[in-house]
Each structure stands twice: as structure tokens, then as C-alpha cells.
mmCIF file of the N, C-alpha and C atoms, coordinates in Angstrom:
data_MODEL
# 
_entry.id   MODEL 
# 
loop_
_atom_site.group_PDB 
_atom_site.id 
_atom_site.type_symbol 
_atom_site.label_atom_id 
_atom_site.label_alt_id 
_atom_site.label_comp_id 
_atom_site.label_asym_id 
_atom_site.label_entity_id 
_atom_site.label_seq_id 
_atom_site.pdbx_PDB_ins_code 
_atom_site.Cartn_x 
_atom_site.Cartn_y 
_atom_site.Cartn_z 
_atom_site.occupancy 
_atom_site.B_iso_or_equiv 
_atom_site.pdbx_formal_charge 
_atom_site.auth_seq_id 
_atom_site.auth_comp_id 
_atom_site.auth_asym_id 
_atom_site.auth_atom_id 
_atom_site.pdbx_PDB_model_num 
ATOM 1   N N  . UNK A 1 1  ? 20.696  2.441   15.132  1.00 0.00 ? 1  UNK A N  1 
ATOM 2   C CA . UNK A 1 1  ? 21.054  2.369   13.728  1.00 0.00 ? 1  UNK A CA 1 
ATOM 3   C C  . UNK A 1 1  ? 22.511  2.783   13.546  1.00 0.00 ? 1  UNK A C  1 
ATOM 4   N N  . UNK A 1 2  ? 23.089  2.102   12.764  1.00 0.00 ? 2  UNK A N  1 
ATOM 5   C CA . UNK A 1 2  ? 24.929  2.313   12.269  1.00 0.00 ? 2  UNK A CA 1 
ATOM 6   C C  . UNK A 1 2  ? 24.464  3.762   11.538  1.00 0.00 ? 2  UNK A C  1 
ATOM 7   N N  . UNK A 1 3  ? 25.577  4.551   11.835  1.00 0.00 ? 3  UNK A N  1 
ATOM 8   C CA . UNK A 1 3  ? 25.776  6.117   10.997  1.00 0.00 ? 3  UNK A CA 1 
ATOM 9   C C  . UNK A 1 3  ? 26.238  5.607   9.784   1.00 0.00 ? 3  UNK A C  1 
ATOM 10  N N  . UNK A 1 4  ? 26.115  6.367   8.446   1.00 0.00 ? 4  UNK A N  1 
ATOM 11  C CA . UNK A 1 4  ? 26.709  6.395   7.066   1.00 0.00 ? 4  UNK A CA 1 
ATOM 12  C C  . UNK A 1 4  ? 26.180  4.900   6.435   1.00 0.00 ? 4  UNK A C  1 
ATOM 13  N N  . UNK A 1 5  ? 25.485  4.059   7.032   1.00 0.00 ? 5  UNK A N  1 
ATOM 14  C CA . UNK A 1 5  ? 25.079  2.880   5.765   1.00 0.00 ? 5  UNK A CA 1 
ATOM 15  C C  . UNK A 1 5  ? 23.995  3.003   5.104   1.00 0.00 ? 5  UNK A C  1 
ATOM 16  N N  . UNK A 1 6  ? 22.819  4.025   5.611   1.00 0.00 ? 6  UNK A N  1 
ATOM 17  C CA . UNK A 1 6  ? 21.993  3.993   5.227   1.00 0.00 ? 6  UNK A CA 1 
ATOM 18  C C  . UNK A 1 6  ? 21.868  5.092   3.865   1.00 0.00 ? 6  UNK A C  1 
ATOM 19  N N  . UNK A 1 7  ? 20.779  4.930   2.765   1.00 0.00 ? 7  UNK A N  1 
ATOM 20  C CA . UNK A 1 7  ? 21.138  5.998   1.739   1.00 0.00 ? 7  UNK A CA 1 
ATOM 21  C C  . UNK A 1 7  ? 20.100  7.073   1.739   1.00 0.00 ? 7  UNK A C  1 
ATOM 22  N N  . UNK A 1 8  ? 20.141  8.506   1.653   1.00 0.00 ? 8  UNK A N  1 
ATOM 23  C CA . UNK A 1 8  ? 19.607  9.665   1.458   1.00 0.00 ? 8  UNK A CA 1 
ATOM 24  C C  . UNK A 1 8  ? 18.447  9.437   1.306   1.00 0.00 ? 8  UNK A C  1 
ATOM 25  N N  . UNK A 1 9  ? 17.174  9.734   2.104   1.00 0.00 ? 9  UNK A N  1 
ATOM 26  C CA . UNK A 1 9  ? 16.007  9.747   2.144   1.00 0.00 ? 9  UNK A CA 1 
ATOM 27  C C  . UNK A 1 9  ? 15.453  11.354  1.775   1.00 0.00 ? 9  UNK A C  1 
ATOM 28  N N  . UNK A 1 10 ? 14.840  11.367  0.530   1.00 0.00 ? 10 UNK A N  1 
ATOM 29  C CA . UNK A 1 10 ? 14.381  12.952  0.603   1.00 0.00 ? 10 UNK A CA 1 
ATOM 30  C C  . UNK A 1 10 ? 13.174  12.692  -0.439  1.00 0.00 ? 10 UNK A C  1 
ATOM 31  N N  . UNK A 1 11 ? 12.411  14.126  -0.520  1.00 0.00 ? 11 UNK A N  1 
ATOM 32  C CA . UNK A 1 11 ? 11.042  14.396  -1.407  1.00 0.00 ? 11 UNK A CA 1 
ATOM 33  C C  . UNK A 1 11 ? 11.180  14.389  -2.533  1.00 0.00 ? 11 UNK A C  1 
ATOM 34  N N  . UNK A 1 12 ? 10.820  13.881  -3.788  1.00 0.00 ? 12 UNK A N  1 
ATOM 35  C CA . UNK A 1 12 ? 10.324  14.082  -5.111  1.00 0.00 ? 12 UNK A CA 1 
ATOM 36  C C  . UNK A 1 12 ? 9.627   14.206  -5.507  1.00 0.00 ? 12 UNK A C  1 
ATOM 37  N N  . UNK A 1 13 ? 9.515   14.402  -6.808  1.00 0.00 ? 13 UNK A N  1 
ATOM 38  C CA . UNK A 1 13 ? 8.379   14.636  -7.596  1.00 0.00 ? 13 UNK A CA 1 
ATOM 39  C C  . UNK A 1 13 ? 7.848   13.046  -9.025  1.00 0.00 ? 13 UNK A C  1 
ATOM 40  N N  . UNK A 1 14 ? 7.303   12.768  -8.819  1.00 0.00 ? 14 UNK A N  1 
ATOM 41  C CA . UNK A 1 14 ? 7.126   11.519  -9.275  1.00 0.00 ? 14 UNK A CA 1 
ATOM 42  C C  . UNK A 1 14 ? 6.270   12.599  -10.786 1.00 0.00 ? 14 UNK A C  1 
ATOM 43  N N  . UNK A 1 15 ? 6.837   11.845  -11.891 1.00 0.00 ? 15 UNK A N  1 
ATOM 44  C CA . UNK A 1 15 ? 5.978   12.396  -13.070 1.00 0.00 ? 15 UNK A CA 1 
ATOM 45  C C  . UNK A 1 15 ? 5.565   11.326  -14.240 1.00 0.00 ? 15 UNK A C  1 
ATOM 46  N N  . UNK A 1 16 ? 4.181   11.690  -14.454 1.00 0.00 ? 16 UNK A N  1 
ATOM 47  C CA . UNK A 1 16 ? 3.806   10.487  -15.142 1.00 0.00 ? 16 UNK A CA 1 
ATOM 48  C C  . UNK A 1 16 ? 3.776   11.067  -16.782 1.00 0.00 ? 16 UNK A C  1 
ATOM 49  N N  . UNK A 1 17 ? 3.499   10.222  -17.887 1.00 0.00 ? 17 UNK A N  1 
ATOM 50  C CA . UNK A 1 17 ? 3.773   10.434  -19.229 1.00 0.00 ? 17 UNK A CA 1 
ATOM 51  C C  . UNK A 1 17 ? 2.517   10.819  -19.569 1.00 0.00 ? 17 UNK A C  1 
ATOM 52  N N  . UNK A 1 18 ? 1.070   11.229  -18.557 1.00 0.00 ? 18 UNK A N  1 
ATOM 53  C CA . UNK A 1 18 ? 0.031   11.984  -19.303 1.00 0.00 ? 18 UNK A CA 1 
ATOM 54  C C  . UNK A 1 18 ? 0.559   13.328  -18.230 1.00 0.00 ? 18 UNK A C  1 
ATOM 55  N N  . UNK A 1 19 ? 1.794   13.618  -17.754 1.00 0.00 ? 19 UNK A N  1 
ATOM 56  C CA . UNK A 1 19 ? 1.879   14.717  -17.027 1.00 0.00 ? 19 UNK A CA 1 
ATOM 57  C C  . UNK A 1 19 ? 0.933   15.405  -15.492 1.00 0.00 ? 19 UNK A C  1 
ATOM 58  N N  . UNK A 1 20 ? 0.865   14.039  -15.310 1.00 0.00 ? 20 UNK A N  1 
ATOM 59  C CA . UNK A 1 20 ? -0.030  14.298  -13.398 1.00 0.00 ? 20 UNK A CA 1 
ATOM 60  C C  . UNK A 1 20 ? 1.676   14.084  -12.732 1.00 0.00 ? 20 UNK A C  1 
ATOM 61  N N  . UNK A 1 21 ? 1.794   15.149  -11.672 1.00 0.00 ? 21 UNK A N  1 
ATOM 62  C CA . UNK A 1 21 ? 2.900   14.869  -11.065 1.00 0.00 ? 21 UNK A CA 1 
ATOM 63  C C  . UNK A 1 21 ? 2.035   14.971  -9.284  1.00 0.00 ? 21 UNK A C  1 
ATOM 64  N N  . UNK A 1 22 ? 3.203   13.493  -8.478  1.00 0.00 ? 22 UNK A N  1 
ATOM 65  C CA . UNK A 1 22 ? 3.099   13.378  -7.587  1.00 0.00 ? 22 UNK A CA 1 
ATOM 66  C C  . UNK A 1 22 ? 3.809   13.576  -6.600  1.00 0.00 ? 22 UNK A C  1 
ATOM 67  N N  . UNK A 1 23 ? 4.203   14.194  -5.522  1.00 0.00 ? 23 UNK A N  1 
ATOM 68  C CA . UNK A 1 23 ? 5.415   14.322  -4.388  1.00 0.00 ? 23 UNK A CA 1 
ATOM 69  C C  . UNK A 1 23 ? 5.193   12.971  -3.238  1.00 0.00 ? 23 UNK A C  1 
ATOM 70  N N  . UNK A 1 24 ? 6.260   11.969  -3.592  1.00 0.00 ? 24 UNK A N  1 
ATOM 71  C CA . UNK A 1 24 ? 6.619   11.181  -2.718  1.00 0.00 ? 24 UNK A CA 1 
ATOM 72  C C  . UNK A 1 24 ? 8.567   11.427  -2.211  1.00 0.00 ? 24 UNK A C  1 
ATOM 73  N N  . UNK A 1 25 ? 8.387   10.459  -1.309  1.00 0.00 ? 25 UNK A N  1 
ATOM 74  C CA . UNK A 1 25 ? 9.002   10.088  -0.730  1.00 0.00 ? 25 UNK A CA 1 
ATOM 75  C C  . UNK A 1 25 ? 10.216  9.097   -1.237  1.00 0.00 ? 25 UNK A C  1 
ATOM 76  N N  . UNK A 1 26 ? 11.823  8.994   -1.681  1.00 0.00 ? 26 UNK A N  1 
ATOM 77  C CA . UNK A 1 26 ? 12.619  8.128   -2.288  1.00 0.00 ? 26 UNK A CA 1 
ATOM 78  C C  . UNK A 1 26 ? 13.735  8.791   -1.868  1.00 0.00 ? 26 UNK A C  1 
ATOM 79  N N  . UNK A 1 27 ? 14.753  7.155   -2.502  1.00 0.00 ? 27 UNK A N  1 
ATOM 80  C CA . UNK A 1 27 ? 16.119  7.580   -2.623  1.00 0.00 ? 27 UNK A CA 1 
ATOM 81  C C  . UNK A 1 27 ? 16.580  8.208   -3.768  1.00 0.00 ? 27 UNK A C  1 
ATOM 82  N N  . UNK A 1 28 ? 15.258  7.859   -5.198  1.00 0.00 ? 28 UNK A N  1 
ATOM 83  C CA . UNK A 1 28 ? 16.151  8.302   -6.325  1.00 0.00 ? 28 UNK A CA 1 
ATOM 84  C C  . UNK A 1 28 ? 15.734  9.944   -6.612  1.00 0.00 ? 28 UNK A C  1 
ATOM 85  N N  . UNK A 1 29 ? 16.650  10.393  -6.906  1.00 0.00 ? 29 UNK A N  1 
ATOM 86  C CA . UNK A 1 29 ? 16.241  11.730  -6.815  1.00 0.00 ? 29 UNK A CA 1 
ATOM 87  C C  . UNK A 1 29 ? 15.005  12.506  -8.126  1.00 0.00 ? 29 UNK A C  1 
ATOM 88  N N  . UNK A 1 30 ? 15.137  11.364  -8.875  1.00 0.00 ? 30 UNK A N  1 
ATOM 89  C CA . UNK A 1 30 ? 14.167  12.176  -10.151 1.00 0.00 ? 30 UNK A CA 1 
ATOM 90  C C  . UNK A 1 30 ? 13.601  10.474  -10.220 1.00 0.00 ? 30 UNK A C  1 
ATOM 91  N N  . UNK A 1 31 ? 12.107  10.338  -10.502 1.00 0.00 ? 31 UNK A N  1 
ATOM 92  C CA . UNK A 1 31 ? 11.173  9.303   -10.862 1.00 0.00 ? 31 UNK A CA 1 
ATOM 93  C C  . UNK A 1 31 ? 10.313  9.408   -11.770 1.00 0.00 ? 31 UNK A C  1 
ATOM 94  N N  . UNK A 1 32 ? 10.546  9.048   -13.394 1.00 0.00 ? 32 UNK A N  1 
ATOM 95  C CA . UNK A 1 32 ? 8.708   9.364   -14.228 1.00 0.00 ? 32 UNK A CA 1 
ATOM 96  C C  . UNK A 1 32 ? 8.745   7.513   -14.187 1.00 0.00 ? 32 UNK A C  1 
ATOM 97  N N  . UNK A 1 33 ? 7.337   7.900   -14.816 1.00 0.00 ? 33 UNK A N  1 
ATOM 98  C CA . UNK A 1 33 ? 6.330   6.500   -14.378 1.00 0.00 ? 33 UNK A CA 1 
ATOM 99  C C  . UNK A 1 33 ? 5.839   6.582   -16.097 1.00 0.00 ? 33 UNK A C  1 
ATOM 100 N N  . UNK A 1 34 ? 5.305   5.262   -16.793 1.00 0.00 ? 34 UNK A N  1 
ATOM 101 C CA . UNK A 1 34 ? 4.609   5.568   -17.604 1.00 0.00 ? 34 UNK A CA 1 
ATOM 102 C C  . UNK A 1 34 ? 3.381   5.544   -17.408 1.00 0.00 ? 34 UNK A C  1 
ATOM 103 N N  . UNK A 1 35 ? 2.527   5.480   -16.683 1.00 0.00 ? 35 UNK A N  1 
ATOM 104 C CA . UNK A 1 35 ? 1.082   5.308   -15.973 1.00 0.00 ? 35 UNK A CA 1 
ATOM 105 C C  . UNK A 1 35 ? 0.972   5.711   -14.732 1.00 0.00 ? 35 UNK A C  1 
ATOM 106 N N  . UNK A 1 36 ? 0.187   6.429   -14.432 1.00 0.00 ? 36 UNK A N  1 
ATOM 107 C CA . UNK A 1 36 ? -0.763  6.457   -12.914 1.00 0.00 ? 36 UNK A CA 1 
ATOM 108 C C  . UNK A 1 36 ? -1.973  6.416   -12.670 1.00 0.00 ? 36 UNK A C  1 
ATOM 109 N N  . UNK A 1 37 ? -2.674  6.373   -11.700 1.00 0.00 ? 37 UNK A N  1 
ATOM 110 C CA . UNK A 1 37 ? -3.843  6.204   -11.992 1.00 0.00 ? 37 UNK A CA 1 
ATOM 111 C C  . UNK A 1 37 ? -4.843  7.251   -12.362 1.00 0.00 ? 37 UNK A C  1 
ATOM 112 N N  . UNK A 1 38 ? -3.675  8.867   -12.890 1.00 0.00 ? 38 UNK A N  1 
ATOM 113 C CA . UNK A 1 38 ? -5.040  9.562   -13.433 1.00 0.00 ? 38 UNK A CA 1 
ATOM 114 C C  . UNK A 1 38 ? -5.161  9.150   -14.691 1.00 0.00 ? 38 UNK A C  1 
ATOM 115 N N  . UNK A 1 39 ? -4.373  8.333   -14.951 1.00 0.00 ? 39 UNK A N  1 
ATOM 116 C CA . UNK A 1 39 ? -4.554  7.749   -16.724 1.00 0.00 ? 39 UNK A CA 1 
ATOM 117 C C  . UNK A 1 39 ? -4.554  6.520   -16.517 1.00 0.00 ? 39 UNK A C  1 
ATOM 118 N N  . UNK A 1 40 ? -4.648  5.565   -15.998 1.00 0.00 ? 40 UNK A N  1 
ATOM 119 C CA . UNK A 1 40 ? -5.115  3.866   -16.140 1.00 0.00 ? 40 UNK A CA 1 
ATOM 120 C C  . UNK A 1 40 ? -6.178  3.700   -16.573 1.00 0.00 ? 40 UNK A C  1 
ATOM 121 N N  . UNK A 1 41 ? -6.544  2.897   -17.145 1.00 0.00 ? 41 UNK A N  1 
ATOM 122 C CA . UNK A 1 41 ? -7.731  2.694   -17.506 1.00 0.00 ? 41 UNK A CA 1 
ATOM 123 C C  . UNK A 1 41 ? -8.706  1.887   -16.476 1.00 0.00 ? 41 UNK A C  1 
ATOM 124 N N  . UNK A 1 42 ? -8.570  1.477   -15.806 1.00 0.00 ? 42 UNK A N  1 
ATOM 125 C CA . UNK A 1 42 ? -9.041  0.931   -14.996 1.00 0.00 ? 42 UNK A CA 1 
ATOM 126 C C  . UNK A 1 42 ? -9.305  1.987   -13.729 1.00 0.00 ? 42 UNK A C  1 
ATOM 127 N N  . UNK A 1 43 ? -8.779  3.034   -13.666 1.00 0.00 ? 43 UNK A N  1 
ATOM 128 C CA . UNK A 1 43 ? -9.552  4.147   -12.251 1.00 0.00 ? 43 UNK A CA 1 
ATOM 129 C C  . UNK A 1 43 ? -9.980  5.009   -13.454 1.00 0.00 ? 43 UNK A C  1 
ATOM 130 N N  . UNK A 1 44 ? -9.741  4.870   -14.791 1.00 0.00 ? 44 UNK A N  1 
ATOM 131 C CA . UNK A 1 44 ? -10.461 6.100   -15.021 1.00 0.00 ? 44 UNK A CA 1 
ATOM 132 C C  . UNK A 1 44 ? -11.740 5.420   -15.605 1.00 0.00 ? 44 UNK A C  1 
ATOM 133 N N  . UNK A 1 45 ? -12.704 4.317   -15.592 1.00 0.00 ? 45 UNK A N  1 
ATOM 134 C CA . UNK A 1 45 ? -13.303 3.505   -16.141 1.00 0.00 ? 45 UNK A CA 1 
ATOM 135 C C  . UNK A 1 45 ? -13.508 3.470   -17.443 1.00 0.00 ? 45 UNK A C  1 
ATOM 136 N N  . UNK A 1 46 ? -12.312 3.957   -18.382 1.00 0.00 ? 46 UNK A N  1 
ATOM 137 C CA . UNK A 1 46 ? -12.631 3.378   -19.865 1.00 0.00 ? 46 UNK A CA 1 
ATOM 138 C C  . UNK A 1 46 ? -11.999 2.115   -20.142 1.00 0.00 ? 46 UNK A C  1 
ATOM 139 N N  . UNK A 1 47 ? -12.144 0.997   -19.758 1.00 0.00 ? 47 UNK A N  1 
ATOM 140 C CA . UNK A 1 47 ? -11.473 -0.248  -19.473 1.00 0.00 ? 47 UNK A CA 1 
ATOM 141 C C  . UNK A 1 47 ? -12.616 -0.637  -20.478 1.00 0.00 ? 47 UNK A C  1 
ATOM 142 N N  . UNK A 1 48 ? -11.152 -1.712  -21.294 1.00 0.00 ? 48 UNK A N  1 
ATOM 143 C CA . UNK A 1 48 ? -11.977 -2.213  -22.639 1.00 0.00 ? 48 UNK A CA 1 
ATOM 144 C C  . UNK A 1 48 ? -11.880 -3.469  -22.222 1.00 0.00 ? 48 UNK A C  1 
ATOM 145 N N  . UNK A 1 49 ? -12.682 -4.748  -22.341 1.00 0.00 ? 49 UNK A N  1 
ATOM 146 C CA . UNK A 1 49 ? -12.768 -5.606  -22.573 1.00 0.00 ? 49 UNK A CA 1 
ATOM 147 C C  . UNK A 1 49 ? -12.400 -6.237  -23.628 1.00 0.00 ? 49 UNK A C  1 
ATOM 148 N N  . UNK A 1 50 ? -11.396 -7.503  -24.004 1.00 0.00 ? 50 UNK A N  1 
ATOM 149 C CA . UNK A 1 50 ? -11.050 -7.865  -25.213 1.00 0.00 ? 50 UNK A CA 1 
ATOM 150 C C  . UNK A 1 50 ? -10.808 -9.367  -25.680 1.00 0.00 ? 50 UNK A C  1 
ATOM 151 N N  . UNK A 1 51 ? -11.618 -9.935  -26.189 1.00 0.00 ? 51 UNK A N  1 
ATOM 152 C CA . UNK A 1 51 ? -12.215 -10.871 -26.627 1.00 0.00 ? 51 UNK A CA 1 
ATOM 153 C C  . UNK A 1 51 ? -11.337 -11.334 -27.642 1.00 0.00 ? 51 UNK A C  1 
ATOM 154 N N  . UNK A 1 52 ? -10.467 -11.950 -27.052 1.00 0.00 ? 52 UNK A N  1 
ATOM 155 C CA . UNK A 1 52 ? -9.043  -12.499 -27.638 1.00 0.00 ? 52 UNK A CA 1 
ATOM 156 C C  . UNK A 1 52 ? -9.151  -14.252 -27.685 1.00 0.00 ? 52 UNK A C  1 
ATOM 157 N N  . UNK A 1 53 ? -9.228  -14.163 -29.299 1.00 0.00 ? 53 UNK A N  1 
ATOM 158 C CA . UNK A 1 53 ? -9.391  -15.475 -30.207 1.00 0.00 ? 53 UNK A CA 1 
ATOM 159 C C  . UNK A 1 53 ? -10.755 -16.170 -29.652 1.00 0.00 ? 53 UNK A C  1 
ATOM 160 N N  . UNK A 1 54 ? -11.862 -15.394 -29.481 1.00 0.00 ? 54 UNK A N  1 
ATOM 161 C CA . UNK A 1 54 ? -13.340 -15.648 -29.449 1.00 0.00 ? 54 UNK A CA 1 
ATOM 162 C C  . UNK A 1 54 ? -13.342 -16.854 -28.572 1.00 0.00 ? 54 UNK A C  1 
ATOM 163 N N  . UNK A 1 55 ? -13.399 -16.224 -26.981 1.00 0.00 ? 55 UNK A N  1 
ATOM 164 C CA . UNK A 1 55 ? -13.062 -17.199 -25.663 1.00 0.00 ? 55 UNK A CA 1 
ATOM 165 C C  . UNK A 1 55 ? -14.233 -17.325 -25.378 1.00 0.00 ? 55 UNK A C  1 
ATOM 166 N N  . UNK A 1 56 ? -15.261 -16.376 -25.741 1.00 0.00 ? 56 UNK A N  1 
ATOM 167 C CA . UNK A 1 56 ? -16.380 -16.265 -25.428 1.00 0.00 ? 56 UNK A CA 1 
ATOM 168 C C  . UNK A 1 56 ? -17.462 -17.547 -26.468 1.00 0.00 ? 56 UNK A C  1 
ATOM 169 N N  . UNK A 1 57 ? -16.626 -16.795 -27.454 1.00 0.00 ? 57 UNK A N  1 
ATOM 170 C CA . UNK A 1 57 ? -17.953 -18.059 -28.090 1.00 0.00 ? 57 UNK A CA 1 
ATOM 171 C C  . UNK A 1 57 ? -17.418 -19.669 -28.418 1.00 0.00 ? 57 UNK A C  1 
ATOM 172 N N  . UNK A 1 58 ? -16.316 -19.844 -27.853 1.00 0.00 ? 58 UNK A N  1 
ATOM 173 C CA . UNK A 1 58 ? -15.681 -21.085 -28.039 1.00 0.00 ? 58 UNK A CA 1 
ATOM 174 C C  . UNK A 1 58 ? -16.289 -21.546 -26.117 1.00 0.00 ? 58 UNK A C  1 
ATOM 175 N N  . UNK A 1 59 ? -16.744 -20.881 -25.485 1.00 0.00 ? 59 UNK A N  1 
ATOM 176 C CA . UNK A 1 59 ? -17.224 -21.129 -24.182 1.00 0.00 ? 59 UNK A CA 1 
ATOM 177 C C  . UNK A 1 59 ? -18.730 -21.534 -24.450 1.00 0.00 ? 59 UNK A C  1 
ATOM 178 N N  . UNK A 1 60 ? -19.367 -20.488 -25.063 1.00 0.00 ? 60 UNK A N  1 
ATOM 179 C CA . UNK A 1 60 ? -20.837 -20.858 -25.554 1.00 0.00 ? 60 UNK A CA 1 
ATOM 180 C C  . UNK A 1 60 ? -21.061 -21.945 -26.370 1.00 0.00 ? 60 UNK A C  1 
ATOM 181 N N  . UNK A 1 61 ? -20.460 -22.543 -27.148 1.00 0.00 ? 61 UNK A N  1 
ATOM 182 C CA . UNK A 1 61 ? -20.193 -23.647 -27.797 1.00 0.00 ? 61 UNK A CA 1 
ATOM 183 C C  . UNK A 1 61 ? -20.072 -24.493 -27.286 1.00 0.00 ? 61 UNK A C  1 
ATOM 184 N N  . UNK A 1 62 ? -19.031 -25.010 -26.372 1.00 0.00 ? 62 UNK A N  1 
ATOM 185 C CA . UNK A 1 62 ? -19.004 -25.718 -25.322 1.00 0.00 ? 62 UNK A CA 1 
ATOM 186 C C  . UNK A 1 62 ? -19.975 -26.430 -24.577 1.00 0.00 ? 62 UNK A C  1 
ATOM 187 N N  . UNK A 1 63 ? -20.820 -25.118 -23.824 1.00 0.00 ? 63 UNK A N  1 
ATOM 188 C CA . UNK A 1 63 ? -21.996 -25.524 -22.804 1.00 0.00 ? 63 UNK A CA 1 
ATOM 189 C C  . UNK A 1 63 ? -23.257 -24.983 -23.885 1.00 0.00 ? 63 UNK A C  1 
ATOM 190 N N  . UNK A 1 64 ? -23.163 -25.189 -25.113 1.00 0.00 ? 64 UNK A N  1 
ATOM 191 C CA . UNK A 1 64 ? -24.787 -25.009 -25.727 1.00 0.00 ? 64 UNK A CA 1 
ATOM 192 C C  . UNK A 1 64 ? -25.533 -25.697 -25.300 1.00 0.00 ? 64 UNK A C  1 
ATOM 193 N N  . UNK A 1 65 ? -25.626 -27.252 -25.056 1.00 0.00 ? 65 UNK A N  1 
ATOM 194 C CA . UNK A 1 65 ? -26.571 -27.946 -24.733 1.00 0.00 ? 65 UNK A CA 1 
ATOM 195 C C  . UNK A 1 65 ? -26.900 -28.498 -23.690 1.00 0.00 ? 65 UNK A C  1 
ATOM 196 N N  . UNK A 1 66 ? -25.915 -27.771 -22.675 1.00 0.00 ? 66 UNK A N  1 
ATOM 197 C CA . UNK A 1 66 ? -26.423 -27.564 -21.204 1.00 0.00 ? 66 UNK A CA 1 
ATOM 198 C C  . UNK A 1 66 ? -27.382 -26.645 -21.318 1.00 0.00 ? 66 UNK A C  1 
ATOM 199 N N  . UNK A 1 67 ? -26.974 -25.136 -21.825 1.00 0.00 ? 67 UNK A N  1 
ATOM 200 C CA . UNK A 1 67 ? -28.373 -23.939 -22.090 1.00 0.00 ? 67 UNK A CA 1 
ATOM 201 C C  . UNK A 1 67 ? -29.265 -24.422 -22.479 1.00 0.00 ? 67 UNK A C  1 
ATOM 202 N N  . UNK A 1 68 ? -29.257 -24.927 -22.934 1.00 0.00 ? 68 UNK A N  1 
ATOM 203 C CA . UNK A 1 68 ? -30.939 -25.900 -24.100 1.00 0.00 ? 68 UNK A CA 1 
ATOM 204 C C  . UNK A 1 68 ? -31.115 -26.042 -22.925 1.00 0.00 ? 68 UNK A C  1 
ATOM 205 N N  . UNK A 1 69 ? -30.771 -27.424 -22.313 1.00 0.00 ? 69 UNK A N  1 
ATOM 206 C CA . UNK A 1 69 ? -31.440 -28.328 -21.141 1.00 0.00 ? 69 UNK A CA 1 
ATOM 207 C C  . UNK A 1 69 ? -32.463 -26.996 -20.224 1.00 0.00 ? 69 UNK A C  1 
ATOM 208 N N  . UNK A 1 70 ? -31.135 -26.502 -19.979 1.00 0.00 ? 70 UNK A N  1 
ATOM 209 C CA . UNK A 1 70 ? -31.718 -25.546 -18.812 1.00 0.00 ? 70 UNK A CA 1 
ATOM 210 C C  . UNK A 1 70 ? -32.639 -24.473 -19.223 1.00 0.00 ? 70 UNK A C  1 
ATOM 211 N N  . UNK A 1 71 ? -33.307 -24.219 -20.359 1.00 0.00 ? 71 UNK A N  1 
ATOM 212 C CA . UNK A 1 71 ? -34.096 -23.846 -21.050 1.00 0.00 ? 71 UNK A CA 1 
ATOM 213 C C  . UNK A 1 71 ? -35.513 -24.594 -20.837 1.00 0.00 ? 71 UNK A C  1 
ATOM 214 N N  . UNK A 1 72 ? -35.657 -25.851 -20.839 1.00 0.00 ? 72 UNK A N  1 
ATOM 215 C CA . UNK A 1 72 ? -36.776 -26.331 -21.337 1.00 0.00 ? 72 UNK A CA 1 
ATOM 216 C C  . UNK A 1 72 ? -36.982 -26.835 -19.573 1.00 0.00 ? 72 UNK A C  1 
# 
């Protein structure tokens, strides 16, 4: 490896905006995050589902009378 091209490798403290702090590894010397996963919603399982412009029932609509069929 060439001396002096490479940039400062050292420890931080990574901090997130519900205040979980993490010690990694970077060049930049200070890191906040707005999310991690002690606050995502998705590792913390309050994950909402959201039914944006009724995909669901414009789907059921669709295949209603396939369901019939497959009903009888």
C-alpha cells in the first residue's frame, strides 16, 4: 500500500434520533442516523400496512367472478 493516500480509519459513535448509540468503525469522525433498527418499524414489528387508494378492493373487484366460480 502507498503511505499518506489513504484517509484516517478510527472508532465512532454512530447516534440515532430515538437516541440508541452504536460504536462503528469510519472515516467521518461524528455520524447520527435518523433510524436504526431499535426504532424501525419493521425490527420492532409495529409495521403498518397501508392501503393506498383501495389496491385491495380495486383487486377484489377485478377477480370477483373468478371467486364466485371458484366458490361453486
Amino acid at each position: 500500500m502507498k503511505k499518506d493516500i489513504h484517509p484516517e480509519y478510527h472508532k465512532v459513535v454512530a447516534t440515532c434520533a430515538c437516541g440508541n448509540t452504536v460504536e462503528l468503525g469510519s472515516i467521518n469522525p461524528v455520524m447520527k442516523v435518523e433510524i436504526c433498527s431499535n426504532c424501525h418499524p419493521f425490527f420492532t414489528g409495529k409495521q403498518k400496512l397501508i392501503d393506498t387508494a383501495g389496491r385491495v378492493d380495486k383487486f377484489m373487484k377485478k377477480y370477483e367472478k373468478h371467486y364466485q366460480q371458484a366458490a361453486k
